[in-house]
PLY file of the C-alpha trace (Angstrom):
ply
format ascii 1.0
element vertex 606
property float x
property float y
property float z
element edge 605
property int vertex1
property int vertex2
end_header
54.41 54.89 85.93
57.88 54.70 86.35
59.61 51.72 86.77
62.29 51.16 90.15
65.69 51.45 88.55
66.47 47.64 89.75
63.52 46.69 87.77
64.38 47.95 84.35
66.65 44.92 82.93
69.94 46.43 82.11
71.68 45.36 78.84
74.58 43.14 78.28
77.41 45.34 78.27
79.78 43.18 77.21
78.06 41.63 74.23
76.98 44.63 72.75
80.04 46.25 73.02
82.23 43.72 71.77
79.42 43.36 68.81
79.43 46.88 68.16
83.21 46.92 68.12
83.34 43.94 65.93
80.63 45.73 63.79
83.17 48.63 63.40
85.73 46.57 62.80
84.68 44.81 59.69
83.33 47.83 58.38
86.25 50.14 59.08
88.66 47.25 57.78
86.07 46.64 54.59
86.10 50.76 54.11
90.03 51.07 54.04
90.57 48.01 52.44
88.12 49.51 49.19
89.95 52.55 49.29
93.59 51.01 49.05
92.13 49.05 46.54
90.72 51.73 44.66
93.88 53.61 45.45
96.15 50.82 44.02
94.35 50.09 40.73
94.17 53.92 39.67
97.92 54.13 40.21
98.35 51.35 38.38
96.08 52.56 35.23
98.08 55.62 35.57
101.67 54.39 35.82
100.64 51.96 32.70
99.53 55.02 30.71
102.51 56.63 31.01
104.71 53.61 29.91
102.49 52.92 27.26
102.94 56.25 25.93
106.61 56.92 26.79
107.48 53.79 24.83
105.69 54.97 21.88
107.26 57.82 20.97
109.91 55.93 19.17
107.31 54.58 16.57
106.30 58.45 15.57
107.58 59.57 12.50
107.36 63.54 12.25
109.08 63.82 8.52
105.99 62.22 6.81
102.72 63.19 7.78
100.36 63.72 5.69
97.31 66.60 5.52
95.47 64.83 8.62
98.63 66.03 10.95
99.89 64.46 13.91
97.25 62.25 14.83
97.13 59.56 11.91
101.08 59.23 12.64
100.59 58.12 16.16
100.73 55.32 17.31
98.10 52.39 18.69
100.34 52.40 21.86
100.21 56.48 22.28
96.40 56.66 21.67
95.48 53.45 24.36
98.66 55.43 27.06
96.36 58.51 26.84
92.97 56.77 27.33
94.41 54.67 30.36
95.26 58.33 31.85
91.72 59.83 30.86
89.96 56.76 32.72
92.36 56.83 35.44
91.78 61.11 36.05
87.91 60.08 36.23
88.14 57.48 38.35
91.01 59.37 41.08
87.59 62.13 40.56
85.46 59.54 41.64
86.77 57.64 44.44
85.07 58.21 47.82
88.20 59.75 49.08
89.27 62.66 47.38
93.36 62.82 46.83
94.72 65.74 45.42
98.12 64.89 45.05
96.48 61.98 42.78
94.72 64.23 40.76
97.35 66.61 40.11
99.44 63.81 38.94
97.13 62.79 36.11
96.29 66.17 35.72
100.57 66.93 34.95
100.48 63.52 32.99
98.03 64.27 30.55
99.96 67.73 30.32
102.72 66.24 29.10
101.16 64.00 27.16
98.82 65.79 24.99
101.33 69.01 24.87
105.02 67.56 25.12
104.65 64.79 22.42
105.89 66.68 19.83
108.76 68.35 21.53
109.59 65.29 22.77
110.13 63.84 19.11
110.93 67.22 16.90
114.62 67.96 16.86
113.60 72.04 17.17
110.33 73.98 18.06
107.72 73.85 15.87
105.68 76.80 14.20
107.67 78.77 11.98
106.57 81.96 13.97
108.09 81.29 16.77
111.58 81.77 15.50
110.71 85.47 15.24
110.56 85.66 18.79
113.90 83.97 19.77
115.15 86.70 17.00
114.20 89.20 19.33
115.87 87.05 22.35
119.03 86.75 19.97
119.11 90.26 19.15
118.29 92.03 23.02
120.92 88.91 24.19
123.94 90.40 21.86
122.86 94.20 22.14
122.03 94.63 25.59
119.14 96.82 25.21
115.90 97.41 22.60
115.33 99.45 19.77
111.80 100.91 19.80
112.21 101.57 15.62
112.75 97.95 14.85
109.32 96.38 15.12
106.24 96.00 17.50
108.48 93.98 20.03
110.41 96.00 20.95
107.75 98.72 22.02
106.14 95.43 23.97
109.53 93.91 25.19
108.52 92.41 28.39
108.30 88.78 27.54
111.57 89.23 25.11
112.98 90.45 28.54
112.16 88.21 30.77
113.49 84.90 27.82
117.12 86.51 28.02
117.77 86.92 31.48
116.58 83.51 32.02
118.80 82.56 28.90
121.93 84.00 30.80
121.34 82.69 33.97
120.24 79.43 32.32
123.36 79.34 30.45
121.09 78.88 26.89
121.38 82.35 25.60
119.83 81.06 22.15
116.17 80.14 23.08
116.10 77.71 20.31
117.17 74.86 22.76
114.35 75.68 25.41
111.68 77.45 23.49
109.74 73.89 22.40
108.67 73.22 26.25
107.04 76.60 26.78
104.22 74.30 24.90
104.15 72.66 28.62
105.28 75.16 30.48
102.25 77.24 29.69
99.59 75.04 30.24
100.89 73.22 33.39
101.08 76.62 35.05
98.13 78.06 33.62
96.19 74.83 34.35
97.55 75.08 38.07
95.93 78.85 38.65
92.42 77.33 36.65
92.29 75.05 39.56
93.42 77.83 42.35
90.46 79.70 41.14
87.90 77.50 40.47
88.54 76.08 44.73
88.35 79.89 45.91
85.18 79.83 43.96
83.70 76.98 44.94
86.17 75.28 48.05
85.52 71.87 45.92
88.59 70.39 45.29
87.12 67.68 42.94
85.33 70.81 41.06
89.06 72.61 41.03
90.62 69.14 39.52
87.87 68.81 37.01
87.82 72.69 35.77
92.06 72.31 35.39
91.41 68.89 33.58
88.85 70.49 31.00
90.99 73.26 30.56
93.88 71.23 29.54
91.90 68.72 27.28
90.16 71.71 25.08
92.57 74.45 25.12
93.17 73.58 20.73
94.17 77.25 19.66
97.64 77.10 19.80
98.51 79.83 21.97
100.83 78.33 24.57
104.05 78.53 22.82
106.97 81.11 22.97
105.59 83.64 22.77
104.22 86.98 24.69
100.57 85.71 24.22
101.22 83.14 26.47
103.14 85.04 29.13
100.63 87.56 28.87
97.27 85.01 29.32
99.50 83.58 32.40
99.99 86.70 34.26
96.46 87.67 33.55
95.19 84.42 35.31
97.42 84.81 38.24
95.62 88.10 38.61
92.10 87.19 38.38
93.42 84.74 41.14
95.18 86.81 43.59
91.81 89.40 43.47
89.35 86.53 43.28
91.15 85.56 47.23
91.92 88.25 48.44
89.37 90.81 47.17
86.34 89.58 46.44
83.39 89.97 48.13
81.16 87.50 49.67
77.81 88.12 47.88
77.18 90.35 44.60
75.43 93.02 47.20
77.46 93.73 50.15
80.59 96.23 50.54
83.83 94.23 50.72
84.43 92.09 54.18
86.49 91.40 56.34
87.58 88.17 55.11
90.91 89.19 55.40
93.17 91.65 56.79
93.71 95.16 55.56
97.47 93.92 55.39
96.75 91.30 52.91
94.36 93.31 50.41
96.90 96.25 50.04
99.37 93.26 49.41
97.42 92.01 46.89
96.17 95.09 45.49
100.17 96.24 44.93
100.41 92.04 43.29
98.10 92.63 41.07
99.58 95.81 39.91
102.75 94.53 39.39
101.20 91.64 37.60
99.22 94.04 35.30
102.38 96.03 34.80
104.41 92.88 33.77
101.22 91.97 30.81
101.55 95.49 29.92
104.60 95.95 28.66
104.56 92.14 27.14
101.50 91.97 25.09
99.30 94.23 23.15
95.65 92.58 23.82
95.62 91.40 27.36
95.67 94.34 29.74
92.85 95.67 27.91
91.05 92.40 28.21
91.76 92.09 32.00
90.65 95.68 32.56
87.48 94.73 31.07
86.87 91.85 33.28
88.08 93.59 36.44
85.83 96.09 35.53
82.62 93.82 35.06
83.38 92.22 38.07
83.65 95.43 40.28
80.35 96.53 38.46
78.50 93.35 39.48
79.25 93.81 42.51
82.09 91.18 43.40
85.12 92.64 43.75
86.45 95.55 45.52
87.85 98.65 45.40
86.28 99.75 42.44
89.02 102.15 41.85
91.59 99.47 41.28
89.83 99.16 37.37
91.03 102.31 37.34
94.02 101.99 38.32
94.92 99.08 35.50
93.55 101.37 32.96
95.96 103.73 33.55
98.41 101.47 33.24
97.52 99.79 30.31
97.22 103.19 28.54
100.17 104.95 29.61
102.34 102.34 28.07
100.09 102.92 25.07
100.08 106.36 24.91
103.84 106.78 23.36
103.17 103.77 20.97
100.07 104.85 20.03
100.77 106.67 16.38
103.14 103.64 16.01
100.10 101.10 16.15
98.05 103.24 14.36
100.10 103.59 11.29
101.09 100.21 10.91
98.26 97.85 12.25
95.49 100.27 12.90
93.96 100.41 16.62
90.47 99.40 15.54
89.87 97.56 12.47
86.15 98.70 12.56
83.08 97.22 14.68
81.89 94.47 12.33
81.71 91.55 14.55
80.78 88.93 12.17
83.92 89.88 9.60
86.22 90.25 12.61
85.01 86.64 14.40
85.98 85.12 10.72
88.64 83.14 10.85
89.97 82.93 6.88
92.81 81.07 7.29
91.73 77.69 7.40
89.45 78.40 4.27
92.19 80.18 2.70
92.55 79.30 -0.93
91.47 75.54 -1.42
92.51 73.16 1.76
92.86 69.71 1.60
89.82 67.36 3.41
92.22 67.18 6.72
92.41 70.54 7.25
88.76 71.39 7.27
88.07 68.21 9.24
90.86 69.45 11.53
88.94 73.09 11.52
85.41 71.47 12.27
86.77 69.33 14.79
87.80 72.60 16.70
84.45 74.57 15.84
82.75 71.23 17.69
85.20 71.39 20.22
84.38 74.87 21.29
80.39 74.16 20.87
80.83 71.04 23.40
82.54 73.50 26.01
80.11 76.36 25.80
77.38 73.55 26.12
79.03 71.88 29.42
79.26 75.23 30.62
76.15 76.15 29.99
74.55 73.19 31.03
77.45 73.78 34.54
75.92 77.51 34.96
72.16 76.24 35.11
72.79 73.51 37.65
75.00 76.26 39.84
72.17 79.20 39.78
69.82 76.53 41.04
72.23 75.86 43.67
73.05 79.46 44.24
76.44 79.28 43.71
78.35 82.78 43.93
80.81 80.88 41.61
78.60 80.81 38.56
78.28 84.62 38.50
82.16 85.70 38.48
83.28 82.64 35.85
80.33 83.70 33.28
81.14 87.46 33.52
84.87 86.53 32.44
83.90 84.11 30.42
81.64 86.55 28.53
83.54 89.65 28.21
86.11 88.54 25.84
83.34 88.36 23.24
83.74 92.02 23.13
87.19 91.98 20.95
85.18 90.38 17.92
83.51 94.22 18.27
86.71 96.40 18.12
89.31 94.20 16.15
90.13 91.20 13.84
93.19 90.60 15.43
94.80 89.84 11.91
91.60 86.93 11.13
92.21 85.51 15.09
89.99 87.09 17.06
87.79 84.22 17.55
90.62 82.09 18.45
91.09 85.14 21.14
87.62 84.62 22.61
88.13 81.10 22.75
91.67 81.61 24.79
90.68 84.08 26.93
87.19 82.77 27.54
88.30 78.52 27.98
89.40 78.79 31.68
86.30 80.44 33.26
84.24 77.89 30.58
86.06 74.93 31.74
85.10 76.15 36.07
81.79 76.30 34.81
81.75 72.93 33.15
83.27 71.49 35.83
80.17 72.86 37.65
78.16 70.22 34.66
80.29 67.50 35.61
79.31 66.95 39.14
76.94 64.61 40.87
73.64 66.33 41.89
73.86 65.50 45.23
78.03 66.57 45.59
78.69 62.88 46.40
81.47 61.19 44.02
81.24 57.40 43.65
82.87 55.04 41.28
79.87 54.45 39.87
80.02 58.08 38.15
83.17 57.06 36.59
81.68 55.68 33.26
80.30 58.54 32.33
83.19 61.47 33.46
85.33 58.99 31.19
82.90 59.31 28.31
82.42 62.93 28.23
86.53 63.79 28.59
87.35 61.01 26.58
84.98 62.56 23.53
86.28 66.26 24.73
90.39 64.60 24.16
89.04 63.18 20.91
88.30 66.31 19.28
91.39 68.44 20.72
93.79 65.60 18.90
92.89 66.25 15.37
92.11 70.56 16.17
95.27 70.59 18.11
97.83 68.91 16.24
96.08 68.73 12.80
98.43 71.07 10.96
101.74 69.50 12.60
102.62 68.58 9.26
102.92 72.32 8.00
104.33 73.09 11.76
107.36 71.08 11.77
110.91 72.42 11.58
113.55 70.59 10.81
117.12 71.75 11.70
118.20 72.24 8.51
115.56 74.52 7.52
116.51 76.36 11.01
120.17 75.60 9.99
119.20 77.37 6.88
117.92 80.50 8.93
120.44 80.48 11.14
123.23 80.95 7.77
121.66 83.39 6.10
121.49 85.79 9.09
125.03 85.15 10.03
126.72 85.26 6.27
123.96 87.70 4.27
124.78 91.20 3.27
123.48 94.14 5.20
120.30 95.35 3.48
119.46 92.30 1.51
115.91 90.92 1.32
115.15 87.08 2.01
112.78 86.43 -0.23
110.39 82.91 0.18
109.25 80.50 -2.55
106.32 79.71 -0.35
105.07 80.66 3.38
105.88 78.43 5.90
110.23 79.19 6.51
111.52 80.21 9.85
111.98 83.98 9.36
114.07 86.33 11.40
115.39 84.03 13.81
119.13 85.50 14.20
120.12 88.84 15.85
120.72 90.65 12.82
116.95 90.47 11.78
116.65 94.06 11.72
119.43 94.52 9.13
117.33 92.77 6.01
114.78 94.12 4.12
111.24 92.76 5.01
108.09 93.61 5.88
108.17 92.02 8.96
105.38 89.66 8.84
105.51 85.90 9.78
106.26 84.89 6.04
106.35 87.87 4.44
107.81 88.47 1.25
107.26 85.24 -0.15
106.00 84.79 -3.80
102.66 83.06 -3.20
101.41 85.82 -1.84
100.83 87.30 -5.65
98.14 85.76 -7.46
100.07 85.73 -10.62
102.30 82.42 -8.84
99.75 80.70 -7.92
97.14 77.67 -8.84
99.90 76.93 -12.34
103.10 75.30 -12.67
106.09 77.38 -12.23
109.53 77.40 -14.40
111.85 79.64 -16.24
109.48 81.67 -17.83
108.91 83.04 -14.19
112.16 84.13 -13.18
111.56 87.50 -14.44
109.00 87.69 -12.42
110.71 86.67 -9.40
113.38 89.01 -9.95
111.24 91.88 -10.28
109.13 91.04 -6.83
113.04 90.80 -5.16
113.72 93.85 -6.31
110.98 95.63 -4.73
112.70 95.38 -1.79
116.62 95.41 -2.51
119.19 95.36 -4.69
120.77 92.07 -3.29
118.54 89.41 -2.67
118.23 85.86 -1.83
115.45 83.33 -2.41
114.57 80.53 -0.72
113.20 76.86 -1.17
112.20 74.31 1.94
110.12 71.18 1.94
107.73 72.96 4.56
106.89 75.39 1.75
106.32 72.70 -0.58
104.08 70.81 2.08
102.51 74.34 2.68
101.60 75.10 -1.17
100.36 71.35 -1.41
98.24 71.57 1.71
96.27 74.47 0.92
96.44 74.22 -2.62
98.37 77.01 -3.73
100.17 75.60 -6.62
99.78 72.04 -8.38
102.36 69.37 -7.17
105.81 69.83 -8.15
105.56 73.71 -9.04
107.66 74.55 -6.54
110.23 72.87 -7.21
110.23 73.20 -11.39
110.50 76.56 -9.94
113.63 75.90 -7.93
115.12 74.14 -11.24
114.83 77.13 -13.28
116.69 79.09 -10.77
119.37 76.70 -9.95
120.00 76.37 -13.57
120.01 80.36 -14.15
123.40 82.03 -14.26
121.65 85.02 -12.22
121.36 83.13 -8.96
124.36 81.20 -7.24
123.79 78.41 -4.00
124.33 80.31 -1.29
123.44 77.49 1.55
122.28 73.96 0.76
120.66 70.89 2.63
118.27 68.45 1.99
115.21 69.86 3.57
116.23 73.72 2.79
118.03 75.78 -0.15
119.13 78.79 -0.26
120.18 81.37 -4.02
121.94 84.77 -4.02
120.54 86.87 -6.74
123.92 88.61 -8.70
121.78 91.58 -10.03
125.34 92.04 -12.25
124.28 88.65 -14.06
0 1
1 2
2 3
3 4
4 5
5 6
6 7
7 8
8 9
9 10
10 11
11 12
12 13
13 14
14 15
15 16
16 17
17 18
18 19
19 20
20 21
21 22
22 23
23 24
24 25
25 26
26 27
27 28
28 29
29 30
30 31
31 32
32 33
33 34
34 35
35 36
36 37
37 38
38 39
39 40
40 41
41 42
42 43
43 44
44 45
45 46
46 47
47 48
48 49
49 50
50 51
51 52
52 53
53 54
54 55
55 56
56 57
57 58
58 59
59 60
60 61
61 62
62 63
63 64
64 65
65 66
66 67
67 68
68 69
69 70
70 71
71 72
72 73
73 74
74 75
75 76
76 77
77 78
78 79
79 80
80 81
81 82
82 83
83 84
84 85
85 86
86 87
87 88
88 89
89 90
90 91
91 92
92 93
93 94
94 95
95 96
96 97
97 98
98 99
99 100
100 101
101 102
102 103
103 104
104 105
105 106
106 107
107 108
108 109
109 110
110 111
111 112
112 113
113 114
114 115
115 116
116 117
117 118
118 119
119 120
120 121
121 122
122 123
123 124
124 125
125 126
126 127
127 128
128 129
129 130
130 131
131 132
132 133
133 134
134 135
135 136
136 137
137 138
138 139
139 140
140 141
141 142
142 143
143 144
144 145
145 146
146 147
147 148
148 149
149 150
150 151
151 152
152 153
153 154
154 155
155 156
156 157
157 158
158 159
159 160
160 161
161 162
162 163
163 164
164 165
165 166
166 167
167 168
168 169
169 170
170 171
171 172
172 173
173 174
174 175
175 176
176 177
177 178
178 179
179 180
180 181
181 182
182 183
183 184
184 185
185 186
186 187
187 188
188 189
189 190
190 191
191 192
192 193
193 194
194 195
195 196
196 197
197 198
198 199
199 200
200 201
201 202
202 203
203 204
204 205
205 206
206 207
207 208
208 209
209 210
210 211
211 212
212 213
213 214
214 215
215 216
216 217
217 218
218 219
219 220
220 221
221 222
222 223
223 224
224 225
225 226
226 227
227 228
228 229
229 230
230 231
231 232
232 233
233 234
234 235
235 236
236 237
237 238
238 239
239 240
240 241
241 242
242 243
243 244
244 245
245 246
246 247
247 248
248 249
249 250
250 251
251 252
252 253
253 254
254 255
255 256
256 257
257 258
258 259
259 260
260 261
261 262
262 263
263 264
264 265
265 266
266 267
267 268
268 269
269 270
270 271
271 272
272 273
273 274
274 275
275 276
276 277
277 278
278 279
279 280
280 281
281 282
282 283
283 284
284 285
285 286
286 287
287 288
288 289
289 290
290 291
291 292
292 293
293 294
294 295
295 296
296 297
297 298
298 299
299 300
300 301
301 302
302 303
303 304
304 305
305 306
306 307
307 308
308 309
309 310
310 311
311 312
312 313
313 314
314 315
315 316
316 317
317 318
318 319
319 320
320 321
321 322
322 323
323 324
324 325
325 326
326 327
327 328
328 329
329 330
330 331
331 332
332 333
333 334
334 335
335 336
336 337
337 338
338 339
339 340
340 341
341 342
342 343
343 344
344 345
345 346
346 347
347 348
348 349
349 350
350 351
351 352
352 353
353 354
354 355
355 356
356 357
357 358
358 359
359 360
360 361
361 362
362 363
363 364
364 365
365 366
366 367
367 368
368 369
369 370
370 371
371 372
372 373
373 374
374 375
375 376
376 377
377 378
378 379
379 380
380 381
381 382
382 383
383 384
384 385
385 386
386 387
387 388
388 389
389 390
390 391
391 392
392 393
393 394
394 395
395 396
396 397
397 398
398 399
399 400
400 401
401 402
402 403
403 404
404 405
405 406
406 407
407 408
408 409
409 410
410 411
411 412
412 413
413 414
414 415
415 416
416 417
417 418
418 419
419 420
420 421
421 422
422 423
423 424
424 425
425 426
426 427
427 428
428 429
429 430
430 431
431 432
432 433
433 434
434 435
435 436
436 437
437 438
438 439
439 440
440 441
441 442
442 443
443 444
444 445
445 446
446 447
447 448
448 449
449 450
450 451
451 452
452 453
453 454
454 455
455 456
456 457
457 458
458 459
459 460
460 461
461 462
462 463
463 464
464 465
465 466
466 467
467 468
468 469
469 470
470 471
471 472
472 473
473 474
474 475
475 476
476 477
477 478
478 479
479 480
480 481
481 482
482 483
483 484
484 485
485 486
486 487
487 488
488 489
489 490
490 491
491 492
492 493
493 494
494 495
495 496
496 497
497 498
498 499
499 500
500 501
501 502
502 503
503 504
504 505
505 506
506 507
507 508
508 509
509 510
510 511
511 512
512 513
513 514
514 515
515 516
516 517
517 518
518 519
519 520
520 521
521 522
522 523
523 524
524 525
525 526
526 527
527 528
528 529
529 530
530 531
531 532
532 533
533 534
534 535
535 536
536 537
537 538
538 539
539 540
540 541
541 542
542 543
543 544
544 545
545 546
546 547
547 548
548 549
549 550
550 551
551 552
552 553
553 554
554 555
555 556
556 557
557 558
558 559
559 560
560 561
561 562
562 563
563 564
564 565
565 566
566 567
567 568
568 569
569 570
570 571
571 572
572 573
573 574
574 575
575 576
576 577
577 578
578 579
579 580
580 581
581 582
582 583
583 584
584 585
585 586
586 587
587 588
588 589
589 590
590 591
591 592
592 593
593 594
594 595
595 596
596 597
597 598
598 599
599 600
600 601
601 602
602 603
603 604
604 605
């Protein structure tokens, strides 16, 4: 029975309001006070990471490292700046309140950190390869134009392109003053599309943060410097972006939607060409690569037009059509389909190491093992979630496996798997990294820190392991940098040891060489290595000069000597007994001198 409305007590309006109000209050006050809180301490983790490690760099000695690389040189300071910015990344990921502007700042910091160390305390770029690329940049910057018969780089000149215009409009027209922070360049930009992609796959932006942030913390292979590789894997990732938005498809089974306009996709289709177009003519390995994965993708089912695949093919090989008996002849277009001999990486077992560089080695191999098992364990937990993102990153990730079928890559086409496969690993391990139930709390924050802090500990030592045979210093460059401007046309520059910035002026092409990264150098014969070297050689070293010209010179570095030692090519001091001899021979003159790098001019009269 109903009750008469004046019978039905009414309740007190004003107290409950003003409780309910208060209620609110407290809590709302309580809520934003925690956050600010929250806010304020990660900040302040941050900010001290990065004076902890900027004020470090001082103590870092690059001229004495020993076998271990980089890592045993740095110091307590740098190590507990990077862990203050690892802890502080997890726990801006695991605050109620997600802040990407937060998250892209530790993301940049750790950038820098981990990758701009070494710039920021070598007085030149590092890796003695490089220096044949800014000898390309050099020689297009005084020529004006290419010569397809020099070498390989100039039938792939995109990159070498792109460095001098930016060198002339830059007003740094030798690349030698700029090249070092492509090593941050690279990843910060690359890093930036790994998150793009991994929030159109997944609209997360804590799952885009933490993909970026894995990708930054186990990229170890070294591919990020000056060099077309790098321009190439950029370009490539800003296209799986731009076709990921704008041409994807919302499930695996149904025809492309109308997600956006017809507008927009022929935009992007005509993007990604152009994008494909600049790879093409840059690097030798990555439009084929990207083809592939467009073309899996379009197969599965999540990307249309099909026909675009097409489309990138043809690019890829009509650029390789008129350099095709070129490759052929001098590398060879397939080195034959043995998998396990082409996924071999030799050069780390090369000869007899020392301890730190198969530590350094292993502590790559586990490196790689810990990101195929967080994305592993990322891809179960999404296909039980049916996420459309596991799908498209594991069919990228995947496909680069197929080079290790087709080509060694000169011993580095596992390193290639690795690079190509590490930013569509690192979405899916972001994928392993988040709570079950999507909700991020602080409380989560232990264990985010654990797992990146353990991923950071083994890209150190796989990273910057070898930064003892990496290092330049400017008077080996110096060294270079005389020879190409004072040496006769037609000489040969021949190398006591590898590890000697070759090529590195303009007037590269004018010496005899094979054109490899340390090639001719005398270690490569058996007969000069694993005994000590002296005067009885120098008939011997005469008659491997000659092979090649007339007029030779011969060099000696530290880095070589470091090298030999390292990898045990000679005994200690072989080298330079070696060097004695020749100093002391009337048949070779000083032709440049400094204390980290000598150069002799052979006088075949003599």
């Amino acid at each position: 029975m109903t009750q008469p409305l004046a019978s039905v007590p009414l309740p007190s309006t004003t107290t409950s309001t003003t409780t309910t109000v208060t209620g609110s209050t407290v809590t709302g006050s309580t809520a934003a006070a925690r956050n600010l809180g929250g806010l304020t301490l990660t900040m302040t983790v941050g900010t001290t990471g990065i004076i902890m490690w900027a004020t470090s760099l001082g103590g870092i000695r690059m001229d004495s490292l020993g076998d271990y690389g980089l890592p045993p040189a740095l110091p307590v300071r740098w190590y507990a700046g990077l862990a203050l910015l690892v802890i502080g990344h997890a726990g801006a990921l695991c605050q109620r309140r997600s802040r990407p502007w937060l998250l892209a700042g530790f993301l940049t910091a750790t950038v820098v950190v981990l990758y701009g160390t070494v710039p920021l305390c070598a007085d030149v770029p590092h890796y003695p390869w490089v220096y044949k690329h800014i000898g390309v940049v050099r020689y297009i910057d005084v020529h004006g134009s290419i010569d397809p018969g020099i070498d390989i780089y100039h039938r792939w000149p995109g990159f070498f392109a792109v460095a001098t215009l930016f060198g002339r409009l830059a007003g740094q027209r030798n690349p030698v003053t700029y090249a070092a922070w492509a090593e941050v360049f690279f990843p910060l930009v690359q890093a930036g599309i790994v998150a793009a992609t991994a929030r159109t796959l997944t609209g997360r932006t804590r799952t885009a943060a933490t993909a970026a942030f894995l990708f930054v913390v186990t990229n170890w292979v070294g591919q990020s410097y000056f060099a077309p590789q790098a321009f190439g894997l950029t370009m490539g990732l800003g296209l799986y972006l731009v076709a990921l938005r704008f041409l994807g498809t919302r499930r695996p089974t149904v025809e492309l939607t109308a997600v956006t306009g017809k507008a927009a996709r022929r935009t992007a289709i005509t993007i990604i060409c152009m994008l494909q177009a600049a790879v093409v003519v840059s690097h030798q390995l990555t439009p084929y690569l990207i083809v592939a994965g467009m073309g899996a993708l379009s197969v599965a089912g999540y990307l249309r037009p099909r026909w675009l695949t097409l489309v990138l093919a043809g690019l890829a090989l009509a650029w390789l059509a008129p350099n095709l008996g070129y490759v052929e002849h001098n590398f060879g277009l397939l080195s034959g389909a043995n998998p396990v001999a082409n996924a071999t990486n030799a050069h780390v077992h090369e000869f007899s190491p020392q301890p730190g560089k198969i530590f350094n080695a292993r502590a790559g191999y586990a490196l790689t093992a810990s990101v195929c098992l967080l994305a592993i364990i990322g891809a179960w937990r999404g296909l039980r979630r049916g996420e459309r993102a596991v799908g498209i990153a594991l069919v990228l990730a995947v496909v680069p496996v197929g080079i290790v079928f087709a080509q060694s890559y000169g011993g580095e086409a596992s390193l290639r798997v690795v690079l190509f496969a590490l930013p569509f690993a690192s979405v899916l391990g972001a994928l392993a990294l988040e709570p079950t139930d999507g909700g991020w709390r602080l409380r989560q924050m232990p264990s985010v820190s654990i797992v990146t802090g353990a991923l950071v500990a083994m890209f150190l030592p796989a990273f910057t392991g070898q930064e003892e045979i990496n290092i330049m210093t400017p008077d080996t460059v110096r060294a270079a940098d005389y020879f190409d401007t004072h040496a006769a046309t037609g000489s040969v520059l021949l190398l006591a040891g590898p590890d000697f910035p070759l090529r590195y002026g303009p007037r590269y092409p004018e010496f005899r060489s094979p054109g490899s990264d340390d090639d001719p150098n005398l270690l490569h014969a058996v007969r000069f290595r694993n005994r000590q070297l002296g005067a009885a050689d120098l008939d011997d070293v005469v008659a491997v000069l000659r092979q090649y010209s007339t007029h030779g010179y011969l060099a000696f570095a530290t880095s070589q000597d470091v090298y030999a030692d390292v990898f045990g090519l000679t005994p200690p001091g072989a080298l330079n007994s070696l060097e004695d001899a020749v100093a002391r021979s009337p048949r070779f003159q000083v032709f440049f001198t400094s204390p980290t790098a000598r150069i002799y001019t052979y006088q075949a009269n003599r």
